[in-house]
N, C-alpha and C positions, 0 to 999 in steps of 0.2 A: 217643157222637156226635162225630163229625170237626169239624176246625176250619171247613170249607166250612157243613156240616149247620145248624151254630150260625149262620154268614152268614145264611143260606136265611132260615131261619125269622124272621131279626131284620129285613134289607131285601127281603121278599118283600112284604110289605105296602108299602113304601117306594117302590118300583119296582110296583107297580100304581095309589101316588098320582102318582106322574110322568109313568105314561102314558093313563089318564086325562085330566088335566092336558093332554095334546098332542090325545086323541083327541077330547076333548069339543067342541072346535072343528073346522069343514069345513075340510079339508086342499085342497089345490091341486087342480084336478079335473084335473089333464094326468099325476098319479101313476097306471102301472100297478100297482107293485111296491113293498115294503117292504124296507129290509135293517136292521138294526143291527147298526151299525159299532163294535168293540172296541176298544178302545185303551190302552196301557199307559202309565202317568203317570210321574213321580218319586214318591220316597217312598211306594213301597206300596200307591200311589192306580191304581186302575183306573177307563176310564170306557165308558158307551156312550149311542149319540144313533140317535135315529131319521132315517133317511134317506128318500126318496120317491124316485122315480126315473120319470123317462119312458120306460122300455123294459125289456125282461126278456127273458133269454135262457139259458133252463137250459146250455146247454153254452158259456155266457163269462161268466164272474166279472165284466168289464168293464162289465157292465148295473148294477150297483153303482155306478158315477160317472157315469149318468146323474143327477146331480141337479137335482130340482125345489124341493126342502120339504128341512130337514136343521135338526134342533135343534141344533147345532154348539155353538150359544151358552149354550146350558143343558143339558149332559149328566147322564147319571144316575152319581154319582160313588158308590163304594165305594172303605174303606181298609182292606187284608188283605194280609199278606206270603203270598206264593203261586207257585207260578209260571201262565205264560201257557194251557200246557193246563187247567190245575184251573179256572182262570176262564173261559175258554172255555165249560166243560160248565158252569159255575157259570150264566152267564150263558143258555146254552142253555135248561137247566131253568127259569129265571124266564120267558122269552119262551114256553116249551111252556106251561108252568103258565097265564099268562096267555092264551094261546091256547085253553087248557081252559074258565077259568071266567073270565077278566077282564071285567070292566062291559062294553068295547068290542072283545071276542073278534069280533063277528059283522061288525061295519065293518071292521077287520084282514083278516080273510078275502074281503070284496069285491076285492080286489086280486087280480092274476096270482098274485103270489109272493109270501112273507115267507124271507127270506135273515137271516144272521149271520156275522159273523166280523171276524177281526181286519183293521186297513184295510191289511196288508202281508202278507197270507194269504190261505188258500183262503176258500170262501165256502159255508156247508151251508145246504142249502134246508128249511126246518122246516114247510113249507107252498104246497103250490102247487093252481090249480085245475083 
């Protein structure tokens, strides 16, 4: 089992109490679209935050800073030396997973869109309606 595999399994539960946490409360009703935005820290630290967005538009990345709602201020932080694509798919697989079986899969899905990516990067759509 790869060093990512061992992440999964330790903050997979960790990262469905964080979003939880965000989803259990009524978000902005002016959100079409979901994205979580990636970001690479010092020291090892990766993080990502739920963003909301008033507009969505599969052929512009740019519908990403439409924001309404963005945990900005409480991101969901992991610490792994890695590099940026490994966490990428890392963090991909958490938001699928979640999107499979999460408490709040079915309120996520109300939405246009659920987008991902780094906030100086392309942006992959993991869900659209």
């Amino acid at each position: 089992m790869g060093l990512l595999d061992r992440l999964k399994l330790n903050k997979t539960k960790d990262f469905f109490e964080w979003l939880d946490l965000i989803l259990k409360n009524e978000l902005n009703s002016k959100i079409k679209a979901i994205n979580f935005n990636l970001y690479e820290d010092t020291d090892n630290k990766w993080s990502v935050e739920l963003v909301g967005t008033f507009s969505f538009d599969k052929d512009n990345d740019d519908w990403a800073c439409d924001e309404v709602f963005t945990t900005r201020d409480h991101p969901f932080v992991i610490e792994c030396e890695s590099d940026w694509k490994s966490m990428e798919e890392f963090f991909v697989g958490l938001v699928n997973e979640y999107l499979s079986s999460g408490k709040y899969a079915g309120k996520l899905k109300e939405y246009q869109a659920i987008g991902i990516g780094f906030v100086d990067g392309d942006l992959q759509i993991l869900y659209a309606r």
